[in-house]
C-alpha positions as CSV (number, residue, x, y, z in Angstrom):
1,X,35.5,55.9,2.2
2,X,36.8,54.4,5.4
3,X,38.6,51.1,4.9
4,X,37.3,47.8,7.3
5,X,39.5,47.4,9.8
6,X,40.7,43.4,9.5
7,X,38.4,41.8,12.0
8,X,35.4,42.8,10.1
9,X,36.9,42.1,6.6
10,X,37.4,38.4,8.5
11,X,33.6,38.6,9.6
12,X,32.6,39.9,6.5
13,X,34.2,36.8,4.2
14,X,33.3,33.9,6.7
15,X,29.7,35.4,6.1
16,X,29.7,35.5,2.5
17,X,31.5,32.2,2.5
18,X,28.1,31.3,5.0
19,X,26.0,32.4,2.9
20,X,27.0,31.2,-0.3
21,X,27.4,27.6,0.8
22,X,24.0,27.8,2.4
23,X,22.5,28.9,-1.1
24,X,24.3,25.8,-2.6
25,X,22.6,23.3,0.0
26,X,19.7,25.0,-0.5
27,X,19.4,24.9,-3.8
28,X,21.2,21.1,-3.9
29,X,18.5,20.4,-0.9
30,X,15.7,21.7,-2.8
31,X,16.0,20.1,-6.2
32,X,16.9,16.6,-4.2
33,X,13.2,16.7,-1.9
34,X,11.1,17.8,-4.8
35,X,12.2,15.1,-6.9
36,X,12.0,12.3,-4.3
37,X,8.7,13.6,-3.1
38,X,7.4,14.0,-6.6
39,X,8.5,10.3,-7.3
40,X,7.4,9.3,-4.1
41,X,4.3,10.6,-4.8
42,X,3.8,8.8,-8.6
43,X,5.1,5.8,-7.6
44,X,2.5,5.7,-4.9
45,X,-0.3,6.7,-7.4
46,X,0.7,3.6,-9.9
47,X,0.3,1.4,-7.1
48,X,-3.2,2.3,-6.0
49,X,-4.4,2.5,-10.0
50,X,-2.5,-0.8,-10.1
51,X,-4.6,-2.3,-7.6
52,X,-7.3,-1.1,-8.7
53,X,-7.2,-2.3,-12.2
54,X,-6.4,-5.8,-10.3
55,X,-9.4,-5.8,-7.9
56,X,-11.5,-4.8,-11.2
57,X,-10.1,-7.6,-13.0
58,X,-11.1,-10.0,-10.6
59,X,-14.5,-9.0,-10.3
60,X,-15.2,-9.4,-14.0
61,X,-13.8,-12.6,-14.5
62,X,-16.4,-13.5,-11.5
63,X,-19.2,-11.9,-13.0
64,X,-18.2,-14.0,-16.4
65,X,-18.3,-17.0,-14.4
66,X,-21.6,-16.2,-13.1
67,X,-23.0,-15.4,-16.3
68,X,-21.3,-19.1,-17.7
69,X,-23.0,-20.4,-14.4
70,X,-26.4,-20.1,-15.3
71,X,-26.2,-20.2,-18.7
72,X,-24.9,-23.0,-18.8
73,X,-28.1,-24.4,-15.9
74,X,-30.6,-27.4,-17.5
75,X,-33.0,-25.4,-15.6
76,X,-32.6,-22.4,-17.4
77,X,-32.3,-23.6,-20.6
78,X,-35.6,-26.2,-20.0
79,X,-37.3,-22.9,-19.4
80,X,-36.0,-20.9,-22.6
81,X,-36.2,-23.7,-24.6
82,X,-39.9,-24.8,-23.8
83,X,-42.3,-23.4,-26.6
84,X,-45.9,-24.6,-25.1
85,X,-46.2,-24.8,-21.1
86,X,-43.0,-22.5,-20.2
87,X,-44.3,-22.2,-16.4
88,X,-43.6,-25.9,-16.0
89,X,-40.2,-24.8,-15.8
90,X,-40.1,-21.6,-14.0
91,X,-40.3,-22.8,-10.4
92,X,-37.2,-24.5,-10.9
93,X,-35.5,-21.4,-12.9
94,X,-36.6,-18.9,-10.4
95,X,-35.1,-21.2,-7.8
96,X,-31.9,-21.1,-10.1
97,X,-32.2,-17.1,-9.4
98,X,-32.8,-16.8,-5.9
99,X,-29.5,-18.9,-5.2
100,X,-27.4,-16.5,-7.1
101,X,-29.2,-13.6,-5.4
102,X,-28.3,-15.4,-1.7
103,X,-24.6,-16.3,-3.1
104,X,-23.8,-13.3,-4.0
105,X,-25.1,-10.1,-1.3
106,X,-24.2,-7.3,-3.9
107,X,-27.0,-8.5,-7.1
108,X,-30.0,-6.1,-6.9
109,X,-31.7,-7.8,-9.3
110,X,-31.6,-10.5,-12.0
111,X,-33.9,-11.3,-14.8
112,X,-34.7,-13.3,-18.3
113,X,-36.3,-12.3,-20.7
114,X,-37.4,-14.8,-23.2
115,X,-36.3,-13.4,-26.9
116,X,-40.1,-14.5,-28.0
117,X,-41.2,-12.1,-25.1
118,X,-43.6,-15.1,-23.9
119,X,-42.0,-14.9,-20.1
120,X,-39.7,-13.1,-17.9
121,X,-38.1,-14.3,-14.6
122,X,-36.5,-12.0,-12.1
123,X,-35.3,-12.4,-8.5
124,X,-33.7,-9.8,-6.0
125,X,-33.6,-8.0,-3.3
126,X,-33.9,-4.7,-5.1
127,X,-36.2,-5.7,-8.1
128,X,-37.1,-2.1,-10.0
129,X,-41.0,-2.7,-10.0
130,X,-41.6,1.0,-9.1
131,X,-41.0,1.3,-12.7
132,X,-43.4,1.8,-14.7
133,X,-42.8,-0.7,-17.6
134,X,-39.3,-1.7,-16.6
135,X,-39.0,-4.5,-19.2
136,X,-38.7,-1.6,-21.7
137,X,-36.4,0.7,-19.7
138,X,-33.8,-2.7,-19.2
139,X,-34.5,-3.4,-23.0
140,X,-33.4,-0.1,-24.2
141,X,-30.6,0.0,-21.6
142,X,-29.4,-3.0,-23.2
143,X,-29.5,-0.9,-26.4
144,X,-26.8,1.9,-25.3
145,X,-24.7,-1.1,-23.6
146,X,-21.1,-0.8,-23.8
147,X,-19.1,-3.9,-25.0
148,X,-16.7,-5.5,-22.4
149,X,-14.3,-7.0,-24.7
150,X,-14.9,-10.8,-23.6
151,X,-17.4,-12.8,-25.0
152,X,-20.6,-11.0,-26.1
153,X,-20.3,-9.1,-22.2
154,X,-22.2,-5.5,-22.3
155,X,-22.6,-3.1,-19.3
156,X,-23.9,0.0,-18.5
157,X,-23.4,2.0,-15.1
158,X,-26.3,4.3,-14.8
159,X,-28.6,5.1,-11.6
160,X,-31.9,4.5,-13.4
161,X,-32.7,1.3,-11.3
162,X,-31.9,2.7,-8.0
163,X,-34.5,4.7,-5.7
164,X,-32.2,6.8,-4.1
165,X,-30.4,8.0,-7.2
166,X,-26.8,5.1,-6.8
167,X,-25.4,4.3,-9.8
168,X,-25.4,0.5,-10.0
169,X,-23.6,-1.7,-12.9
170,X,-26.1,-3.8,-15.4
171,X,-24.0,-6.7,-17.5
172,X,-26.2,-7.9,-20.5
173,X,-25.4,-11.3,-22.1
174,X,-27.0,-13.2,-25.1
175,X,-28.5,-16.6,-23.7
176,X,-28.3,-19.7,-26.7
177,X,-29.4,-22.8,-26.7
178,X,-26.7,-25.3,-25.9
179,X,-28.2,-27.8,-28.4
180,X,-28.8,-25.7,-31.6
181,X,-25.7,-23.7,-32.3
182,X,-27.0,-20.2,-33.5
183,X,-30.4,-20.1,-31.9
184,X,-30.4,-17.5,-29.1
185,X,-33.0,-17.9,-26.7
186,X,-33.4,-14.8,-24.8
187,X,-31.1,-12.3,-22.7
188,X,-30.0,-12.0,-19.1
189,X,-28.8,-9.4,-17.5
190,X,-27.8,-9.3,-13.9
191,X,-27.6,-5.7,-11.7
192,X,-25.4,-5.6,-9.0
193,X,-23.5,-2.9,-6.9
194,X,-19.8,-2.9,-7.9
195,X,-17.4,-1.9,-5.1
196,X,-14.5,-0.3,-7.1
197,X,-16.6,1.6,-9.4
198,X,-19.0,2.8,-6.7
199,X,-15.7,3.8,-4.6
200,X,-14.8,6.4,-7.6
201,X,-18.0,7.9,-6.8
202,X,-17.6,7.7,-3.0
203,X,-14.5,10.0,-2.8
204,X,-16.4,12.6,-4.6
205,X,-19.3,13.1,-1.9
206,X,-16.3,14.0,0.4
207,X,-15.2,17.2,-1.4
208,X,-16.2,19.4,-4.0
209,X,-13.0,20.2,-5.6
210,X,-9.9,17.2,-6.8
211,X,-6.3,17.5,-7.4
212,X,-6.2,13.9,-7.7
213,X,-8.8,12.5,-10.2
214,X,-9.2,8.8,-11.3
215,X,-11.8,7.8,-14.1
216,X,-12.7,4.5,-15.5
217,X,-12.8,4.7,-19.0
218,X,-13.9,2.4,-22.1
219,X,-10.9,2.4,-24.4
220,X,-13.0,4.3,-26.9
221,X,-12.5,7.1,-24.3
222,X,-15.7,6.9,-22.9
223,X,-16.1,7.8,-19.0
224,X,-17.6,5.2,-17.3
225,X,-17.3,6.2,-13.8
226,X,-15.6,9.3,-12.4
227,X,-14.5,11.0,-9.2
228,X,-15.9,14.1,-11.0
229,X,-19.4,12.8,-11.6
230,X,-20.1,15.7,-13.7
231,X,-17.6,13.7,-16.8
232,X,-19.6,10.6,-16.3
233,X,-20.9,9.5,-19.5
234,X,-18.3,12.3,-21.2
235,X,-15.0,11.6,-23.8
236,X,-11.8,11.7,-22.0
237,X,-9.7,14.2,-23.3
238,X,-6.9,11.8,-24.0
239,X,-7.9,8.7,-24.9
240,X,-4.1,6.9,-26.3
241,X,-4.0,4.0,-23.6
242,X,-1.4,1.9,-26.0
243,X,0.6,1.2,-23.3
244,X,-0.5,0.2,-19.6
245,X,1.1,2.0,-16.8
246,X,2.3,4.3,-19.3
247,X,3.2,8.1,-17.6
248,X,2.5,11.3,-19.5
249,X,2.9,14.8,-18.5
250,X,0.6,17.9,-19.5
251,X,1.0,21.8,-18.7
252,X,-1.2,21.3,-15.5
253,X,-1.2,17.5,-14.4
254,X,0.3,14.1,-14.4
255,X,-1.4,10.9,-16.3
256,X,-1.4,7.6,-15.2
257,X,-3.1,4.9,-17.0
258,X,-3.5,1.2,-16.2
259,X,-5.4,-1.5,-18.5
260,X,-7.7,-3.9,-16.5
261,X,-5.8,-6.9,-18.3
262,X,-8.9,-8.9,-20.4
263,X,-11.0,-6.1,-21.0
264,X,-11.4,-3.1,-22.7
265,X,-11.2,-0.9,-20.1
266,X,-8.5,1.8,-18.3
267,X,-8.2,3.1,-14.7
268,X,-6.8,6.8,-15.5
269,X,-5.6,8.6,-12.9
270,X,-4.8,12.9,-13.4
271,X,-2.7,14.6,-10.6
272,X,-2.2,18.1,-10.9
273,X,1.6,19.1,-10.5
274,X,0.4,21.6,-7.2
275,X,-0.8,18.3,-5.6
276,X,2.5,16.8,-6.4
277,X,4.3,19.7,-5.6
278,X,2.8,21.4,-2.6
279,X,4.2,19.6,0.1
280,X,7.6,20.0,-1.2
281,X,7.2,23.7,-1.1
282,X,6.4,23.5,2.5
283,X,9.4,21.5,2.8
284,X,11.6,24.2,1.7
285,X,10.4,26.8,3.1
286,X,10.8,24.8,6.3
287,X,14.3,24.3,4.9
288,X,15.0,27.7,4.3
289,X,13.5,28.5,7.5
290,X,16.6,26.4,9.4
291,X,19.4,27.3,7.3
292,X,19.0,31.5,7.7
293,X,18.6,30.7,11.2
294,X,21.9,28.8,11.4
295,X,23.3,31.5,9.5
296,X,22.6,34.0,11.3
297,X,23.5,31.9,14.2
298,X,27.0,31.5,13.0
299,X,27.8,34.5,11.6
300,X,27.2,35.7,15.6
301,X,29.0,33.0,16.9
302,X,31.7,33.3,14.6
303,X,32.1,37.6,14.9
304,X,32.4,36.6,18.8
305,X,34.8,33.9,18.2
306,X,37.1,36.1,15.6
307,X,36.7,39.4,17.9
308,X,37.8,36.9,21.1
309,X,40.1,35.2,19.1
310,X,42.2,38.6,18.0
311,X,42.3,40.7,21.5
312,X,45.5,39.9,22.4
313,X,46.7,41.2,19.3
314,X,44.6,44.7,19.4
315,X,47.0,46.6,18.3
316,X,48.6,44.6,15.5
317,X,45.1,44.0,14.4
318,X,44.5,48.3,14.7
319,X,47.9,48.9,12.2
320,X,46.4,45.6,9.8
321,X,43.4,47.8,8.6
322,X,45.3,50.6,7.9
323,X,47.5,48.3,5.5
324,X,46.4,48.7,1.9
325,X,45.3,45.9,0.3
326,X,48.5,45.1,-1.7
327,X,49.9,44.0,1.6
328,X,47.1,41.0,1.8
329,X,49.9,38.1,1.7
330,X,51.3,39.7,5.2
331,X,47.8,39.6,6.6
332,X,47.4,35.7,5.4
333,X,50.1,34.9,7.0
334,X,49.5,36.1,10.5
335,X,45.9,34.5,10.3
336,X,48.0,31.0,9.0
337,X,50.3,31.7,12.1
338,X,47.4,31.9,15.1
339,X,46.4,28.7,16.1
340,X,43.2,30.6,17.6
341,X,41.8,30.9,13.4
342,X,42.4,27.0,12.9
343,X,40.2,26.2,16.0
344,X,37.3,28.5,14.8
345,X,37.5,27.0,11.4
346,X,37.5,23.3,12.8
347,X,34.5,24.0,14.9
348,X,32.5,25.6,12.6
349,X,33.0,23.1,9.9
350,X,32.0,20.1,12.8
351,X,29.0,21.7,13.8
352,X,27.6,22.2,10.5
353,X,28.7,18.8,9.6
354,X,26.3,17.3,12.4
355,X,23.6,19.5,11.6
356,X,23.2,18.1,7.8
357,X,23.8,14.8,9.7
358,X,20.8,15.1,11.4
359,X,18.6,16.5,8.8
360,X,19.8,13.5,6.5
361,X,19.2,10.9,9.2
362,X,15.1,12.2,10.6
363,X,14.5,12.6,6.3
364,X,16.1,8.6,6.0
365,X,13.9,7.5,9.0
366,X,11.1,8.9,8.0
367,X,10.9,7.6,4.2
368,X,11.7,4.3,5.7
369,X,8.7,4.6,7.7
370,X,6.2,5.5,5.3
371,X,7.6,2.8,2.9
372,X,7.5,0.1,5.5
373,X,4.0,1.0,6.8
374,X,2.6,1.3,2.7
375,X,4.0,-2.5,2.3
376,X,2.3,-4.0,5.1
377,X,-1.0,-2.7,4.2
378,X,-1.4,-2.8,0.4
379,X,-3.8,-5.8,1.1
380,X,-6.2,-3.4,3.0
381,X,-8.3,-3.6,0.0
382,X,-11.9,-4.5,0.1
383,X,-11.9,-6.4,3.3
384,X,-15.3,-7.1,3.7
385,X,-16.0,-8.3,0.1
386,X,-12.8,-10.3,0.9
387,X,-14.7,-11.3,4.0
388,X,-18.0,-12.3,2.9
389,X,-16.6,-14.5,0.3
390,X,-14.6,-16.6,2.4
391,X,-17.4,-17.0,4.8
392,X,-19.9,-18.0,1.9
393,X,-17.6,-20.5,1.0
394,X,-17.1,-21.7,4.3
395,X,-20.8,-22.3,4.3
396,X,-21.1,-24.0,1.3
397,X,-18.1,-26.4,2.9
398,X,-19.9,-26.8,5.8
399,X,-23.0,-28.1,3.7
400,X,-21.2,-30.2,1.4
401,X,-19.7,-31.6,4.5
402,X,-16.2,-31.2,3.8
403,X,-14.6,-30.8,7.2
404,X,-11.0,-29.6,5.1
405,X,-12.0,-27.0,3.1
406,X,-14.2,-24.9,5.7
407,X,-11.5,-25.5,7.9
408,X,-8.8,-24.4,5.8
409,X,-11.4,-21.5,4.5
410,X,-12.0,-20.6,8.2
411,X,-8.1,-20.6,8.8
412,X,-7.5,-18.2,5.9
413,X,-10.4,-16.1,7.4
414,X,-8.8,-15.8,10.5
415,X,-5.4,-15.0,8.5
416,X,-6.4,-12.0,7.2
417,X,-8.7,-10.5,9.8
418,X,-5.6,-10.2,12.1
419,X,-3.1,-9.3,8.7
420,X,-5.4,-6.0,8.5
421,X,-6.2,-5.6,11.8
422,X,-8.6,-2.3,11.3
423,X,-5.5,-0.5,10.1
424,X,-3.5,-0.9,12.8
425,X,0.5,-1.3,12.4
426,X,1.3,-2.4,16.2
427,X,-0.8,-6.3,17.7
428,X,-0.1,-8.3,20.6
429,X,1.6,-11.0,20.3
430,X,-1.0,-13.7,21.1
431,X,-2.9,-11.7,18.1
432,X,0.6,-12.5,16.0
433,X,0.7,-16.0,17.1
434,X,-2.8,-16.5,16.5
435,X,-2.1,-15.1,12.9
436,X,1.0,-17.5,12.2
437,X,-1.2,-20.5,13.5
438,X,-3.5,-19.7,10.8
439,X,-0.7,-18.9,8.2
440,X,1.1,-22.7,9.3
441,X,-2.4,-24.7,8.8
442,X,-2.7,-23.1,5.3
443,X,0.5,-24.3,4.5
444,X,0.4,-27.4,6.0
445,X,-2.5,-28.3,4.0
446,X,-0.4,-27.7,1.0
447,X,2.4,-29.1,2.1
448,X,1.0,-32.2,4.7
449,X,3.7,-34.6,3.3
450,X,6.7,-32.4,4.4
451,X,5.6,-30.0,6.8
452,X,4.4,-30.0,10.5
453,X,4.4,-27.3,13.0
454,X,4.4,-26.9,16.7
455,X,3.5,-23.4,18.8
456,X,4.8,-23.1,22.6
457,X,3.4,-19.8,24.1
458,X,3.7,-18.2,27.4
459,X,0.2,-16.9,28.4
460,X,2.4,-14.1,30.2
461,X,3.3,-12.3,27.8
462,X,0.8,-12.8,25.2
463,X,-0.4,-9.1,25.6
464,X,2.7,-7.7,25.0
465,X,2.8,-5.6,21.6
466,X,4.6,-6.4,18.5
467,X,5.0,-5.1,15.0
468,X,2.3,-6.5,12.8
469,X,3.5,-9.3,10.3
470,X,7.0,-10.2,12.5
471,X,6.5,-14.0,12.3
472,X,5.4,-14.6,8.9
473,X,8.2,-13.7,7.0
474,X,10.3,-15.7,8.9
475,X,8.0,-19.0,9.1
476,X,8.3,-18.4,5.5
477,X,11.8,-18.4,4.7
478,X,11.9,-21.3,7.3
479,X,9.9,-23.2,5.1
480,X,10.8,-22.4,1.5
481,X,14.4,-21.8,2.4
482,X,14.9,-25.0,5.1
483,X,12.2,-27.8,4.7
484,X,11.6,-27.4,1.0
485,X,15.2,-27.8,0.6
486,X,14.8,-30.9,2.2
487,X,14.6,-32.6,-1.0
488,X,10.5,-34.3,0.1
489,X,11.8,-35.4,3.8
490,X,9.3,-34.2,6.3
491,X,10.4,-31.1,8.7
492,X,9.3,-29.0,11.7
493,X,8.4,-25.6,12.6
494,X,8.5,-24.8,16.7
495,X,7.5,-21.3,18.0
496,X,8.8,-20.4,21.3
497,X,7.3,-17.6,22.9
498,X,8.7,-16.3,26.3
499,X,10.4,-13.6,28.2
500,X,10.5,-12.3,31.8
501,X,9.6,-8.3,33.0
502,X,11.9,-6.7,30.7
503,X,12.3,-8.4,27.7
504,X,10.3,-10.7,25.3
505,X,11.5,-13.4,22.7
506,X,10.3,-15.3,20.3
507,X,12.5,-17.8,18.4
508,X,11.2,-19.6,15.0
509,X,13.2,-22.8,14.3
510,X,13.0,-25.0,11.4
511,X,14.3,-28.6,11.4
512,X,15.3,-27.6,7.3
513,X,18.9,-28.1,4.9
514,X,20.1,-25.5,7.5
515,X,23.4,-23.0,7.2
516,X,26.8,-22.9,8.3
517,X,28.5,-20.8,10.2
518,X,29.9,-18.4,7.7
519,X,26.4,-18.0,6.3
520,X,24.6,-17.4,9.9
521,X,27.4,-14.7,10.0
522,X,26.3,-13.2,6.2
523,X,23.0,-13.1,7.2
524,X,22.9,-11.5,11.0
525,X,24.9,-9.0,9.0
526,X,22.8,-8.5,6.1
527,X,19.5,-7.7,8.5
528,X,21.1,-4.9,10.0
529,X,20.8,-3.0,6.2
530,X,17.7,-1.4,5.2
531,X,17.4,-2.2,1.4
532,X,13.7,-0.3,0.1
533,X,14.3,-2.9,-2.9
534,X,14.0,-6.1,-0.8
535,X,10.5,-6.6,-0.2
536,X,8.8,-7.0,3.0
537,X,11.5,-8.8,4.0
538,X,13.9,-10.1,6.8
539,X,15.4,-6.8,6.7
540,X,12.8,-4.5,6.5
541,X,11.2,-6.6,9.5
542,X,14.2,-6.1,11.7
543,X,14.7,-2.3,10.8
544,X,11.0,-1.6,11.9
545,X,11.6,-3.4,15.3
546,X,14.1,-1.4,15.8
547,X,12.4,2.1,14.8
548,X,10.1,1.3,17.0
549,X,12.1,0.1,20.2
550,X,15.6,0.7,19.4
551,X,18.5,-0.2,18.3
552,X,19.3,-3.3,20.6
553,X,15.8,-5.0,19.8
554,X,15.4,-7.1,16.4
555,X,16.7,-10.2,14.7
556,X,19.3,-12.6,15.0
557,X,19.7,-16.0,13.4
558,X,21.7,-19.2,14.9
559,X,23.0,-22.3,14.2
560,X,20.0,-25.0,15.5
561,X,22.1,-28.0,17.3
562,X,19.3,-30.4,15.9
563,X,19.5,-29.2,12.6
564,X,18.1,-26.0,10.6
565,X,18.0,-22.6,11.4
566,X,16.8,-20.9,14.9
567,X,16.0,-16.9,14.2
568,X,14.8,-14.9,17.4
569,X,12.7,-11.9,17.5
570,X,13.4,-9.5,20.5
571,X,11.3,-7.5,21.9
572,X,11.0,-5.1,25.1
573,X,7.8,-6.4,27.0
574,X,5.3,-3.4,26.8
575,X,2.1,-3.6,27.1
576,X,-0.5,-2.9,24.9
577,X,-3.1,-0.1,25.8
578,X,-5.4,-2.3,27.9
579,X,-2.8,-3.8,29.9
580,X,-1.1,-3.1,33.2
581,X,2.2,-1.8,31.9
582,X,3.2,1.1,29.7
583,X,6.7,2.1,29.5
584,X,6.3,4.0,26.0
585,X,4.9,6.8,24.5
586,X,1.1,6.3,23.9
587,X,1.2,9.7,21.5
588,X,3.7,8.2,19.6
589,X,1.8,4.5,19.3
590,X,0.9,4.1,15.7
């Protein structure tokens, strides 16, 4: 067999040397995105079951102070309590009904029955009367009620009082008389659409097949409601829920399950490993897809470069390949001796150097991104329950005429349709400053005896566009960090909005303890760092300016001459998509 002449022994190590270091940042590549996309992934899933559980939580203890609400009504107990002429009473307990229907827009339905059978009330907008004997069917559906762990609560989640087939939640409870201890009166039982168990059963008209499933479960194991409506009413497979938030693993899925803290209930969640998995495979293959392109790439480039490199020396390089190979410490030394080999070597090493560079800084970015964006709208949950609530109360303000509290209701209104926005990330900045007004009056109604606040705006650039919950963080630390520290003296906010055709600023100052100058230092340097364990943040406010916009737009504090702290926000001054002017990318506008 012909022995390689030197040239292509040189070609031929440089590619094996290629390609084995390309297998190792494969390999090292691989391993590293699977495991931060798989954790990505479950961390992203205990936050949404977390929430869940939280939202759920909420809306118990509300229907428990319903339920305490009208037990605890003369009215109704007048009624249950009367043993000759009930319906003396029952104007004034149905009226006792009807409120709690038009307080609260979800209730289908709710009814007493006496326990001596003698009456019944019920009020709704969605009474079951196309029932035939419906006292019966609630009676027995009372009878395979599940106990809710507080109190003598029961529920069942079935669709038998709906006409278009809905499931809808029934909560039983025991009514007493509040003069005899022991003597129970009757039952009540109130029906009534629940949002986060209904919302299991949403995501299931929306595809016939899950790789993420999330039950609600009784912590005898019992399926309450299901994305897979078929388990409904089923035992869950695993029912050990000792620990909340607790993670275990199976041959095909991932188990996350959180306790709705008071009650006996779990959300689970089940994520099959391909769902965890699949868009890390893509990811490598894409990986792959780059790295045996540079190789082949390099291995061209650096044949060329070796070929080039050794011309001068044909001849030499003819007599090398007919050296054996005991003579390999000669052949060393000439390559050690060329200057030419040292240049290839340098370049190559560079340019592979930037190209892991850049992979490393769009995968950084990117994470960032999604991290930031997932913060700012974990509060996108049930908005119009959220909504409704605060307007009811507003009403019930405006009534009772208290001027403060449907003011400060209206305020906190206003706070949170602008914090959601519909989902969007980017606002204008009169939409921000309208948002921090709102934010400041709910503060300074807790805080009248030390706080006050002043906004300057210029109308011009109000429809310029800013990142969503900019000011609020700062206002915040203004107050906490400045005029709380203030030991009870009264201090300032001012807002100062302004800019010219270019540029846009808007500087927070607080008349608070202030810094000094070494601190202002710490901190303008501390903002430039993206820390994903901060919080919603200073910093993570600055780094998403300046993914949007750049890296000269963002934060800086300063000393304030009067006292406190002045931070300014700068901006360029685009326009949103309804204005005049639109120096950026519209396909790239979140």
């Amino acid at each position: 067999m012909k022995e390689l002449t030197f040239d292509r022994k040189m070609i031929r190590f440089i590619t094996r040397a290629l390609i084995f270091s390309t297998l190792i940042i494969i390999i090292v590549s691989a391993i590293s995105t699977v495991m931060s996309i798989t954790n990505k992934s479950t961390q992203i899933a205990k936050n949404e079951v977390e929430a869940m559980a939280i939202n759920t939580e909420d809306n118990f203890n509300q229907y428990n102070n319903l339920i305490w609400s009208v037990i605890l009504n003369r009215h109704i107990q007048d009624y249950l309590s009367e043993e000759v002429d009930i319906y003396q009473y029952s104007a004034d307990a149905t009226s006792v009904l009807d409120n709690v229907c038009n307080m609260w827009g979800n209730v289908n339905f709710i009814t007493i029955i006496r326990q001596d059978e003698k009456g019944q009330l019920i009020k709704g907008n969605a009474i079951p009367n196309w029932i035939i004997n419906y006292k019966e069917v609630i009676k027995g559906d009372q009878e395979n009620a599940i106990p809710m762990g507080k109190s003598a609560m029961q529920m069942t989640f079935t669709k038998q009082y709906s006409t278009k087939g809905d499931y809808t939640l029934s909560i039983y409870y025991p009514l007493f008389s509040n003069l005899r201890i022991g003597k129970r009166l009757g039952t009540l039982c109130i029906n009534l659409n629940d949002a986060n168990l209904s919302q299991l059963l949403a995501s299931s008209d929306n595809s016939q097949s899950f790789a993420v499933d999330t039950a609600f479960v009784h912590k005898d194991g019992r399926i309450i409601s299901d994305t897979r409506r078929e388990e409904i009413d089923t035992q869950f497979a695993n029912s050990k829920f000792k620990d909340s938030g607790r993670t275990s693993m199976s041959r095909t899925e991932l188990i996350i399950n959180q306790k709705v803290k008071g009650w006996d209930f779990y959300y689970v969640t089940r994520i099959s490993w391909w769902e965890l998995l699949k868009d890390s495979v893509w990811t490598v293959l894409l990986l792959l897809v780059v790295l045996f392109i540079i190789i082949a790439f390099s291995v061209r480039l650096a044949r060329q470069m070796v070929i080039k490199a050794y011309e001068p020396w044909g001849n030499v390089v003819q007599a090398m390949g007919e050296v054996s190979d005991g003579n390999l410490e000669t052949r060393l030394e000439i390559v050690e001796a060329d200057p030419d080999m040292h240049v290839v070597s340098k370049g190559f090493n560079s340019m592979m150097n930037q190209v892991i560079q850049l992979m490393e800084q769009i995968k950084e970015e990117q994470y960032q991104m999604d991290r930031i964006q997932m913060e700012a709208l974990q509060s996108q949950i049930q908005p119009h329950f959220l909504y409704n609530t605060l307007d009811c109360i507003h009403w019930q303000a405006v009534a009772s005429g208290n001027k403060e509290i449907s003011a400060l209701v209206k305020a906190l209104a206003s706070y949170y349709r602008i914090c959601l926005s519909k989902g969007r990330d980017i606002i204008t900045i009169g939409e921000e400053l309208e948002y921090t007004r709102n934010y400041l009056y709910i503060q300074k109604m807790r805080y009248d005896e030390i706080l006050d606040y002043e906004i300057i705006e210029d109308k011009s650039i109000e429809k310029a566009i800013i990142p969503k919950l900019t000011l609020q963080p700062l206002v915040e630390n203004g107050i906490y960090h400045g005029i709380k520290m203030m030991n009870g003296k009264k201090g300032k906010i001012f807002i100062k909005a302004g800019g010219n055709e270019e540029q846009v600023y808007i500087d927070v100052i607080d008349e608070g303890a202030g810094m000094t100058e070494e601190e202002i230092r710490e901190i303008n340097e501390a903002v430039k760092v993206f820390d994903e364990e901060f919080g919603y943040g200073v910093r993570n406010v600055n780094r998403r300016i300046q993914l949007y916009y750049g890296e000269e737009y963002g934060l800086t504090y300063y000393l304030n001459p009067g006292g406190g702290v002045r931070v300014r926000v700068l901006l360029p001054n685009w326009y949103d998509r309804k204005g005049r002017r639109k120096f950026y990318d519209e396909s790239t506008d979140s």
